[in-house]
C-alpha positions in Angstrom: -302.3 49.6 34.0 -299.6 51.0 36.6 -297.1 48.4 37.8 -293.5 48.5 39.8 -291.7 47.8 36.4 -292.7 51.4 35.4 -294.6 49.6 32.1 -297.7 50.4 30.6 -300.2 46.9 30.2 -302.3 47.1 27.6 -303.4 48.3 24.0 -301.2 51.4 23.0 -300.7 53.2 19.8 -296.9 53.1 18.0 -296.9 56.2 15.7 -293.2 55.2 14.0 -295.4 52.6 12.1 -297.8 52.6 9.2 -301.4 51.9 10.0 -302.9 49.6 10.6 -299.8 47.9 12.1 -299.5 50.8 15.2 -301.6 49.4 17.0 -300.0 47.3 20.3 -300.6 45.5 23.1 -298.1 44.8 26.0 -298.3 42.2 28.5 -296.3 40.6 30.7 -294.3 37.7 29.2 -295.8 34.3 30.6 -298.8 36.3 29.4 -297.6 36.8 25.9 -296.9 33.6 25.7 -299.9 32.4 27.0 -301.5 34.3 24.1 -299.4 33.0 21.4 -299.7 29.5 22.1 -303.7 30.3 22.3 -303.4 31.4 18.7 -301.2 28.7 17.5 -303.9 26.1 18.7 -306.7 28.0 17.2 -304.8 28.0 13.8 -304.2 24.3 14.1 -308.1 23.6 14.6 -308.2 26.1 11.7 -306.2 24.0 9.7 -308.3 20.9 10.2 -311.4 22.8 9.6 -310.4 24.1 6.5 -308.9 20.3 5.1 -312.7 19.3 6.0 -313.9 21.8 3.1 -311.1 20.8 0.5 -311.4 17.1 0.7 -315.0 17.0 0.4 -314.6 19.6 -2.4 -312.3 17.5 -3.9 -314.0 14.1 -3.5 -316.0 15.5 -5.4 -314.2 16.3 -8.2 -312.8 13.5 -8.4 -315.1 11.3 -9.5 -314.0 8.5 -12.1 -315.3 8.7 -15.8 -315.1 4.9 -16.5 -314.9 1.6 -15.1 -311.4 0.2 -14.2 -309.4 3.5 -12.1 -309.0 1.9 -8.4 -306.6 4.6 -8.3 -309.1 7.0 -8.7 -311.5 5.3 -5.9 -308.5 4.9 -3.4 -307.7 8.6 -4.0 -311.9 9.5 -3.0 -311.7 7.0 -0.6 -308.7 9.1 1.1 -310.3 12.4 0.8 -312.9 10.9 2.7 -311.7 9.0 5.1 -308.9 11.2 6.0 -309.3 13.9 8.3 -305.5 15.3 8.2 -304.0 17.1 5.0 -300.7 15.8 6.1 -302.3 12.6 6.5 -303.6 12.8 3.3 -300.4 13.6 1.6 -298.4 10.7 3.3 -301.6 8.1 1.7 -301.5 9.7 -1.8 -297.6 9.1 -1.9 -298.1 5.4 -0.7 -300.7 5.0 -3.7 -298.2 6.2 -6.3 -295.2 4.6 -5.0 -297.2 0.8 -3.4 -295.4 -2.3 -5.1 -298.4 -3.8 -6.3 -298.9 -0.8 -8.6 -297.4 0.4 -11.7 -296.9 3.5 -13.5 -297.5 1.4 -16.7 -300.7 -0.4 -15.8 -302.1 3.1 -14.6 -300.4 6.0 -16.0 -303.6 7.9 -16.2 -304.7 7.7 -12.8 -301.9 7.9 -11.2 -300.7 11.3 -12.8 -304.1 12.5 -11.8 -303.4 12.1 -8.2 -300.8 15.0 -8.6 -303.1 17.5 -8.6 -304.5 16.5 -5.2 -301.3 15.4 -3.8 -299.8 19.2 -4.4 -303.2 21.0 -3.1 -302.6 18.7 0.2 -299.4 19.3 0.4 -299.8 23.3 -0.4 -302.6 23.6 2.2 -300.4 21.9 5.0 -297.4 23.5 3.8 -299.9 27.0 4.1 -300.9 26.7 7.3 -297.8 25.5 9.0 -296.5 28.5 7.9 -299.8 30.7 9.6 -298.2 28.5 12.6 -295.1 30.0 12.7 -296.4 33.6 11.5 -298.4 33.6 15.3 -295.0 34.2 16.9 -294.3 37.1 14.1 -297.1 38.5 16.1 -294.4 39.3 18.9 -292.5 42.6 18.1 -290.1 42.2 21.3 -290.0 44.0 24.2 -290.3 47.7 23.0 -292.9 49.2 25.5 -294.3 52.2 26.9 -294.4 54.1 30.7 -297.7 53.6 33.0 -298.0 57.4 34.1 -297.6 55.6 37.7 -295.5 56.5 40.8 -292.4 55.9 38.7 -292.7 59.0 36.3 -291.7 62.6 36.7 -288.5 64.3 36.6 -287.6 66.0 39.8 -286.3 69.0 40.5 -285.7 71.5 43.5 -288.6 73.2 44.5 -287.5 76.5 44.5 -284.4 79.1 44.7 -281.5 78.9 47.2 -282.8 81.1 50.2 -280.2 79.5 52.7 -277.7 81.5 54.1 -274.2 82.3 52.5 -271.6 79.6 52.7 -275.2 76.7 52.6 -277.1 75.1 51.1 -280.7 73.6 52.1 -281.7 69.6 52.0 -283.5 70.3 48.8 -280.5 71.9 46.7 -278.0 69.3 48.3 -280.1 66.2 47.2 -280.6 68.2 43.9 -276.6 68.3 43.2 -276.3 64.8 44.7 -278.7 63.8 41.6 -277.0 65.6 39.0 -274.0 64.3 40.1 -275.5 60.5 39.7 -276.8 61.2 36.5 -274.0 62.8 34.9 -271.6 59.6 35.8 -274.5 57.1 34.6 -274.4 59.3 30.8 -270.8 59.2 31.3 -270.7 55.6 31.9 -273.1 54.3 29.2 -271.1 56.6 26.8 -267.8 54.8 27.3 -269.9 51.2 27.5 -272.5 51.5 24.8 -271.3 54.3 22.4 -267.7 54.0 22.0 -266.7 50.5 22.9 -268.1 46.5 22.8 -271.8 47.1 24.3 -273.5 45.7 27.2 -276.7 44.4 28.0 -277.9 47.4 29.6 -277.4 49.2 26.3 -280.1 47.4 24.9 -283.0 49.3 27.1 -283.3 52.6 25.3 -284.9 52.7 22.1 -281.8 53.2 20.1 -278.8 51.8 21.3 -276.8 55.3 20.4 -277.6 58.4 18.6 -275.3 58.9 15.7 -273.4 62.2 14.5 -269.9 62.7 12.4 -267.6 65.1 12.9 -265.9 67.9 10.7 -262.0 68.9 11.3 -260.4 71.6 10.4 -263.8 73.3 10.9 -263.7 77.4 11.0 -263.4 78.9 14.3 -266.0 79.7 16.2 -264.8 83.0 17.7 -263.0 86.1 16.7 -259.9 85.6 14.5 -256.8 84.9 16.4 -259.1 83.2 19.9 -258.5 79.5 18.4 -254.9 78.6 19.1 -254.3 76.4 16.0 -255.7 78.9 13.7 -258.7 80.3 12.1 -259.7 76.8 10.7 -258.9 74.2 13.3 -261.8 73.9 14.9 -264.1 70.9 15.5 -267.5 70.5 15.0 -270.0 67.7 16.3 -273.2 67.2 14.6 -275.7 64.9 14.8 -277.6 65.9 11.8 -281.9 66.0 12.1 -282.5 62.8 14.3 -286.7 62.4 14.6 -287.8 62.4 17.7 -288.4 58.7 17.6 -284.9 58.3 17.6 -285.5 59.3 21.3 -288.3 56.5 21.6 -290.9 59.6 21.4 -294.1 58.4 20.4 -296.3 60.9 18.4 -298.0 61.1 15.4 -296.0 64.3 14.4 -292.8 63.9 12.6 -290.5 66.7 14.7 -286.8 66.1 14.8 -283.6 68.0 16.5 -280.5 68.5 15.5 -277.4 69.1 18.0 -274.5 70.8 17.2 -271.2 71.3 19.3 -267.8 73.3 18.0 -264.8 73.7 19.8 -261.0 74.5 19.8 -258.5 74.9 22.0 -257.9 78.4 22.7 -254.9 80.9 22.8 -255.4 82.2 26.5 -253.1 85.4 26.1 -256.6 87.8 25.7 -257.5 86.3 28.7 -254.4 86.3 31.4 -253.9 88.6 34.6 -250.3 88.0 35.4 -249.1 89.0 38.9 -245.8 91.2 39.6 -242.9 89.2 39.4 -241.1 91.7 41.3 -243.8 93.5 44.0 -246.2 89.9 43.4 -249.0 92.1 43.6 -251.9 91.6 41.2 -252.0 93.6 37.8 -255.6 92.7 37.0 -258.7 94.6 37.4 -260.0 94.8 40.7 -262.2 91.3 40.9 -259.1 89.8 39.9 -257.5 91.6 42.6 -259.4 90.3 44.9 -259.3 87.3 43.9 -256.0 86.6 44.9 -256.1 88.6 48.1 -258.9 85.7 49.2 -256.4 83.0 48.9 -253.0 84.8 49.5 -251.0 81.6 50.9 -252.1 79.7 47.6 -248.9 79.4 45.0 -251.1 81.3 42.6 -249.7 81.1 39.0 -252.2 82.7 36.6 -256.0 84.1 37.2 -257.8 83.7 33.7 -260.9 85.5 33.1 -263.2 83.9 30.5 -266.5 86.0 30.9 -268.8 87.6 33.4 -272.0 87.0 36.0 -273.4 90.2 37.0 -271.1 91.9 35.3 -268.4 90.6 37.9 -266.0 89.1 36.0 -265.3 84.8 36.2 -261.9 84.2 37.4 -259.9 80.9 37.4 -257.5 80.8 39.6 -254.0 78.4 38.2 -252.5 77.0 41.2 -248.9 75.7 40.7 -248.4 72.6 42.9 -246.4 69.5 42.1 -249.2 67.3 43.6 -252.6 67.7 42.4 -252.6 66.1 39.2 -255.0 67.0 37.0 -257.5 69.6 37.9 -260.3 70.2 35.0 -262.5 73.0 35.2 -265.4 74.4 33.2 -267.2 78.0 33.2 -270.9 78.0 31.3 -271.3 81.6 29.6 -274.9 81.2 28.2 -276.3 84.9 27.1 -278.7 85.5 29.7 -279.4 88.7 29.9 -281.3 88.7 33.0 -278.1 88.0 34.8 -275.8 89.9 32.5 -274.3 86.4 32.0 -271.8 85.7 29.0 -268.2 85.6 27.8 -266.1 88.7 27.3 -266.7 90.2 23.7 -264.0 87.3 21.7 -265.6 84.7 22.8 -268.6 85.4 21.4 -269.9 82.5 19.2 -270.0 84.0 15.4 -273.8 85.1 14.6 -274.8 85.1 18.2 -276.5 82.1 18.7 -274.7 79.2 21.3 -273.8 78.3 24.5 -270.5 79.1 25.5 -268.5 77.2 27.9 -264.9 77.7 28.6 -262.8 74.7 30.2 -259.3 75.3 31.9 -257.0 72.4 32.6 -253.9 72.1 35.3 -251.6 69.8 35.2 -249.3 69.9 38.6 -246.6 66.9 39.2 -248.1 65.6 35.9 -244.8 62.9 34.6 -245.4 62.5 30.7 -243.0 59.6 29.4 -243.2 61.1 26.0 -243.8 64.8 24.7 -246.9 65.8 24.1 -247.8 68.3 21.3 -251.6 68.2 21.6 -252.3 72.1 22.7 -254.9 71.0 25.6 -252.1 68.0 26.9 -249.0 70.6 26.1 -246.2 69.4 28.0 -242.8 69.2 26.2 -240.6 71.0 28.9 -237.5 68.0 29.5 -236.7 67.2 33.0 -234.2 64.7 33.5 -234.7 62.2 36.6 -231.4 61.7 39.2 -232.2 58.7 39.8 -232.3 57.3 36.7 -231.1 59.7 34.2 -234.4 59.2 32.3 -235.6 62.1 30.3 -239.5 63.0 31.3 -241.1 66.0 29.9 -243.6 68.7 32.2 -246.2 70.7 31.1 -245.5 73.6 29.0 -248.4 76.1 30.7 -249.7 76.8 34.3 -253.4 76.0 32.6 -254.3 75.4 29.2 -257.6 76.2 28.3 -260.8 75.1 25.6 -263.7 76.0 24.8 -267.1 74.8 23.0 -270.3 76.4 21.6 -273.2 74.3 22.1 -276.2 74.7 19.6 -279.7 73.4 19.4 -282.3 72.8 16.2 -285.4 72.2 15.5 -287.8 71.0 12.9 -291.6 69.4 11.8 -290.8 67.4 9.1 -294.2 67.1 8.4 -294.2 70.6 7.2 -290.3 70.7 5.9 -289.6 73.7 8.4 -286.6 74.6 11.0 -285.6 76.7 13.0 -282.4 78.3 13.0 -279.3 76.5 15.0 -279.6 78.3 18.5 -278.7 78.2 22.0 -279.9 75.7 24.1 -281.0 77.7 27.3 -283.0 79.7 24.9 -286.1 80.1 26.6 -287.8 81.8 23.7 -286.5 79.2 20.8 -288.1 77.9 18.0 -291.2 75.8 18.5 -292.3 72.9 15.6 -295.8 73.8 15.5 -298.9 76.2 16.3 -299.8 76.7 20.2 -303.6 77.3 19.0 -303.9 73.8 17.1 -301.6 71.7 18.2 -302.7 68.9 20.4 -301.0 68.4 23.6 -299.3 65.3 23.2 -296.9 67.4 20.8 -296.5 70.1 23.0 -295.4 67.6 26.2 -293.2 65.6 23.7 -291.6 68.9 22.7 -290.8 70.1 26.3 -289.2 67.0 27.3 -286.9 67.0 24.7 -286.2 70.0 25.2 -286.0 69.3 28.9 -283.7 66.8 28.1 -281.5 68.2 25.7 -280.4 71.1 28.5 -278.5 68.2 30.2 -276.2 67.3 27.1 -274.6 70.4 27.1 -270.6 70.0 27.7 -271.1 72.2 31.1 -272.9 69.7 32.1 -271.4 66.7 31.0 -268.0 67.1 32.5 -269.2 69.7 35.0 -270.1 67.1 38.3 -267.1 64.7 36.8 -264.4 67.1 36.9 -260.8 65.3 35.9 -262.8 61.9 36.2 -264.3 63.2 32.5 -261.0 63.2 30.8 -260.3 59.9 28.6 -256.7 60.3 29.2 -257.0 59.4 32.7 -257.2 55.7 31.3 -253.6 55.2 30.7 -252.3 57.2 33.7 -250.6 55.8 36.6 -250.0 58.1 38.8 -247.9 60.6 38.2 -247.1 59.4 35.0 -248.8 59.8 32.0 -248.4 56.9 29.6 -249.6 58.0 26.3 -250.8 60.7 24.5 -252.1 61.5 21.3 -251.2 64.2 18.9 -255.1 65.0 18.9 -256.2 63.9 22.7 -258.0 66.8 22.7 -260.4 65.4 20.3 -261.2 62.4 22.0 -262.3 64.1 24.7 -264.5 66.4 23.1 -265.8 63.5 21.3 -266.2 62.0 24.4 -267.8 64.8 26.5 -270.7 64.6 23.1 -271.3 60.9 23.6 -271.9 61.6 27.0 -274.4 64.6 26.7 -276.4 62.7 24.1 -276.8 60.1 26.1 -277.8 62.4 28.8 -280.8 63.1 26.5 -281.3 59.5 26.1 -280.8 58.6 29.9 -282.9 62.1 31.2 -286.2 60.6 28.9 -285.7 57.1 30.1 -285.6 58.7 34.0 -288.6 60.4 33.1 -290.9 57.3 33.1 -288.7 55.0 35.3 -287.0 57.2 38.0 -283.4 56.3 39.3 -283.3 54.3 42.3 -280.5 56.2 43.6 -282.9 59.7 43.9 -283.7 60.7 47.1 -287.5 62.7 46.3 -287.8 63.8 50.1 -287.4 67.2 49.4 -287.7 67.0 45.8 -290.6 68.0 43.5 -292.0 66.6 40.5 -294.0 69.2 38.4 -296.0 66.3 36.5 -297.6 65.5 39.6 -299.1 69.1 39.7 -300.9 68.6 36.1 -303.8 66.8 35.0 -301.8 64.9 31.9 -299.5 63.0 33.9 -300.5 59.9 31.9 -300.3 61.3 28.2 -296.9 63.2 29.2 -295.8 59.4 30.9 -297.0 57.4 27.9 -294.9 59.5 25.4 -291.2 57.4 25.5 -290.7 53.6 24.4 -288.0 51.8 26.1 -287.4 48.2 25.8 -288.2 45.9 28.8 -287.4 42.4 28.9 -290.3 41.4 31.6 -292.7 42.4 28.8 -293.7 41.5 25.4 -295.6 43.8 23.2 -297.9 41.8 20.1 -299.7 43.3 17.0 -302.7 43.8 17.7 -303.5 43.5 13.8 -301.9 40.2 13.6 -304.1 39.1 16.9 -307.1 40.3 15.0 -306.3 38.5 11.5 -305.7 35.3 12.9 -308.5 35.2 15.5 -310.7 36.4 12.6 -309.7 33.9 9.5 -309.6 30.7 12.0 -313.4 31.5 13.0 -314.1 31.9 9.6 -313.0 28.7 8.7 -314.1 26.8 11.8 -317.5 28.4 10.7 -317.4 26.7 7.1 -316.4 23.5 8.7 -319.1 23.8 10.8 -321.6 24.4 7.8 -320.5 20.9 6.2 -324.3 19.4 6.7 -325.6 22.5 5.6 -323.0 22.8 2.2 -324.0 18.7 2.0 -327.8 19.5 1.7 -327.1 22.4 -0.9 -324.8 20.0 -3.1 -327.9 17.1 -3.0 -330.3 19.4 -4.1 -328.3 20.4 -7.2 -326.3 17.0 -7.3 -327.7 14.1 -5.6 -325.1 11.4 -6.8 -322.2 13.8 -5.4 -323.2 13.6 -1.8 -324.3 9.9 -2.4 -320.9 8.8 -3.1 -319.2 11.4 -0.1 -321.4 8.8 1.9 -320.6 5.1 0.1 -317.1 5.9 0.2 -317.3 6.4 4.2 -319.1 3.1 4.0 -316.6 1.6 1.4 -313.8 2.2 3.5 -315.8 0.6 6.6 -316.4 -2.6 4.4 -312.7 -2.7 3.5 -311.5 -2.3 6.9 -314.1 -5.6 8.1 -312.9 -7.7 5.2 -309.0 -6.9 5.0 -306.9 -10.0 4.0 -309.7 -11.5 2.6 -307.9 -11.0 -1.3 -311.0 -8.8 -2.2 -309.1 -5.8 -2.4 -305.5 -6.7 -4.3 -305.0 -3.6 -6.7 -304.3 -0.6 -5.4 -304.0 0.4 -1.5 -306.4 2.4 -0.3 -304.2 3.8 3.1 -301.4 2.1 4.3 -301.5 -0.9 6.0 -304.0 -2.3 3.1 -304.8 -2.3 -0.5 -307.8 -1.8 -2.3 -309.8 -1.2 -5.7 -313.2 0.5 -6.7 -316.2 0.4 -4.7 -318.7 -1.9 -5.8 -321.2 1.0 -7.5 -318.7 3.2 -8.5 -317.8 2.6 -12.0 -319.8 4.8 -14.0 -320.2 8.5 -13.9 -323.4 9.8 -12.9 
């Protein structure tokens, strides 16, 4: 049932549990509760029903084998009179412990109250628990998407056909939702994976996604490309997380793995230096050109980290003592339908990854301390007149990083995976067989996948630019307060929290769009296809305007109260049964009802001075009831 909240009503199928526990049903809360306190009352009439068939069971046990046990009678009389087990137990325990009785006048008796007394107190004790066990039926607020006008992941139609220099509506409100996204990931990174959480952490279906990290890890590249050596490297890795990590709900047991090296790199391969006599450029000609297009521009350094079209990438190190920090990042995927990738060392080892090269400037940047970290190099001593404080500058026009992003999959189910690839693969491993597979597997696959595209580090730190660096958080500008001798970890750490939970964040979107996107001239390719609802239906989330119940649990208690309100409705009928096989039985179920009528009529009379019957009175055997039958 489609609402606003983006949250599927109704029954629903959880595949991360064991049958026959998968089975769900999501409502609203006051309706939840609505339901539970419905079940509660039904176990509760339940309970009474089901004391009806004890007592008279045993009353009937409990008939006396002599003259002389008013113990014994007061105990039948109970049972009979009695409708209430806790009732019941609070009588017995008056019998045992009234002043005018003794444990030595009636030791027999007495301990033969035991046995009742504990099945009493067992069968209240029971089904207060069943009580309680009705709000076990709740398992929280974990639901599903409705499929309604709230799912869909939007894209721009089409390819930029504007002229040079422009962009259309369609590609502007495209960046402008990129842009949003990529500084919500970055924000629930720093708030809900790497410091004291919030409560919006608590909407996805795991709060984080977990991975460790490897130092000193070998170097992705050719020898001599990462600057600290041939083993100083760092690798991210989250390990095989199951889909359902992801709140994916399928019966299939897929998982992905994501993988992320980087190192700071020695930029020598990679400099064009200009003239330092003539200033003209040394480079080839698109570096050339390059700096003819800016000529007024300080221009330090142009640093070339791959190509597009065969025309080589250029950044362009402008030497200012005002721009701060300027962080910039060049995406080199292997695409060879746009002769895209980086030049031949930057190659990831065995092929397979997504390259991405990021440069960092650091103009008018005041460190207080010198930093040795080879992305935050600044050492150079400048000594302030005004002061006579010793500050340090950076050590290089532009220091530069770079990562290899990495991608893989596998159907655990089977115990097969793929090989560790590039994400933008468009020909990568899938977990199962196009033929057979059903097509809840095949849309769960794609939006991962889908997904997974945006955790890259390109795009992580692409739309944030210097806002993306975690040093930023002690600088004042244009001093830099502190720096540590690895910085250059936490940020790459940092930049990985923030991609996965752009994988997180981009399934979430998918069923309950962002209410920043402007869809005017947007498109949404589910709309287009006939399994908007299955595609819709596939990611959990938690919600806490809804409640989602057992249905296994709703179906075991509605089921085991009408079966005992059914025996307690087939009393007369158990009655009849029991006189035809054992007339005296049902004879005494009826004196004692009249028994306890006659004692109630003639209390205080002295009639009835040996054992109390209930509180509030005292009583001995019915007249009629001293010898077996």
């Amino acid at each position: 049932m489609p609402n606003q909240d983006g949250v599927y009503v109704g029954f629903w199928t959880d595949y991360d549990q064991s049958s026959p526990l998968r089975q769900r049903l999501t409502l609203p809360n006051q309706d939840a509760a609505t339901l539970l306190a419905f079940l509660a009352i039904i176990v509760t009439i339940a309970a009474g029903s089901s004391w009806g068939l004890w007592r008279m069971i045993l009353h009937m046990l409990g008939r006396p084998r002599r003259t002389g046990e008013p113990v014994r009678d007061s105990q039948r009389v109970i049972l009979r009179t009695v409708s209430s087990d806790l009732s019941a137990v609070i009588r017995l325990v008056e019998v045992m412990f009234a002043e005018q009785t003794s444990l030595r006048k009636y030791p027999q008796p007495l301990r033969k109250l035991l046995p009742v007394l504990v099945i009493a107190l067992v069968h209240w004790l029971s089904f207060l628990c069943a009580g309680i066990f009705t709000s076990k039926i709740s398992l929280g607020n974990i639901v599903i998407g409705d499929g309604g006008a709230n799912c869909g992941y939007y894209i721009s139609p089409g390819m930029d056909e504007s002229p040079p220099g422009t962009l259309p509506d369609d590609q502007l409100d495209w960046l402008d939702t990129l842009a949003n996204n990529t500084v919500a990931a970055e924000n629930y990174a720093r708030n809900c994976y790497e410091a004291e959480n919030i409560a919006d952490c608590n909407r996805l279906a795991s709060q984080r996604l977990e991975w460790r990290a490897t130092h000193n890890a070998s170097c992705p590249f050719a020898p001599g490309i990462c600057l600290e050596g041939d083993n100083s490297a760092l690798t991210l890795d989250t390990g095989h997380l199951p889909f359902s990590k992801l709140g994916i709900n399928i019966a299939s047991h897929y998982s992905f793995r994501r993988v992320m090296t980087c190192s700071p790199l020695n930029n020598a391969p990679f400099i064009y230096p200009k003239n330092l006599t003539s200033g003209e450029a040394t480079g080839t000609p698109e570096q050339n050109r390059a700096y003819k297009l800016a000529p007024k521009v300080p221009l330090a350094y142009i640093y070339s980290p791959g190509t597009v079209n065969d025309i080589n990438v250029t950044y362009l190190a402008i030497s200012d003592t005002y721009s701060g920090y300027r962080l910039s990042h060049y995406p080199l995927d292997n695409d060879p339908n746009r002769a895209t990738g980086p030049h031949a060392p930057l190659n990831p080892k065995g092929g397979e990854g997504d390259v991405t090269v990021i440069y960092l400037s650091m103009n008018g940047i005041t460190f207080t301390k010198p930093s040795y970290d080879p992305f935050f190099s600044a050492t150079f001593p400048a000594v302030d007149d005004r002061d006579g404080r010793t500050y340090y500058l950076k050590d290089y026009y532009a220091t530069s990083l770079a990562c290899v992003d990495q991608l893989q999959i596998c159907n655990l189910d089977k115990n097969e995976c793929g090989p560790l690839e590039s994400i933008m693969n468009s020909s990568g491993w899938w977990p199962y067989d196009n033929k057979t597979v059903p097509f809840r597997e095949k849309a769960a696959t794609n939006l991962v996948r889908l997904s997974i595209i945006y955790s890259r580090v390109s795009e992580a730190i692409g739309r944030l630019g210097s806002r993306a660096l975690r040093l930023m958080d002690n600088y004042e500008r244009p001093y830099q307060l502190r720096v540590d001798r690895e910085q250059w970890k936490t940020e790459v750490s940092h930049w990985f929290n923030t991609g996965l939970a752009q994988i997180q964040l981009n399934l979430l979107r998918t069923v309950h769009i962002s209410p920043s996107l402007n869809k005017d001239h947007l498109t949404n390719p589910l709309n287009t296809t006939k399994s908007k609802d299955i595609t819709c239906r596939l990611v959990k989330f938690h919600s806490i305007g809804y409640t989602s119940l057992s249905v296994f649990g709703i179906g075991f208690v509605v089921v085991f109260s009408a079966f005992l309100l059914i025996l307690g409705l087939a009393e007369p009928l158990v009655l009849k049964l029991v006189g035809c096989v054992h007339p005296p039985l049902v004879e005494a179920w009826k004196n004692d009802d009249i028994f306890q009528f006659s004692k109630d009529a003639n209390k205080g009379a002295g009639e009835y001075a040996a054992v109390p019957a209930h509180a509030g009175g005292s009583g001995g055997a019915a007249p009629g009831h001293g010898n077996p039958a």
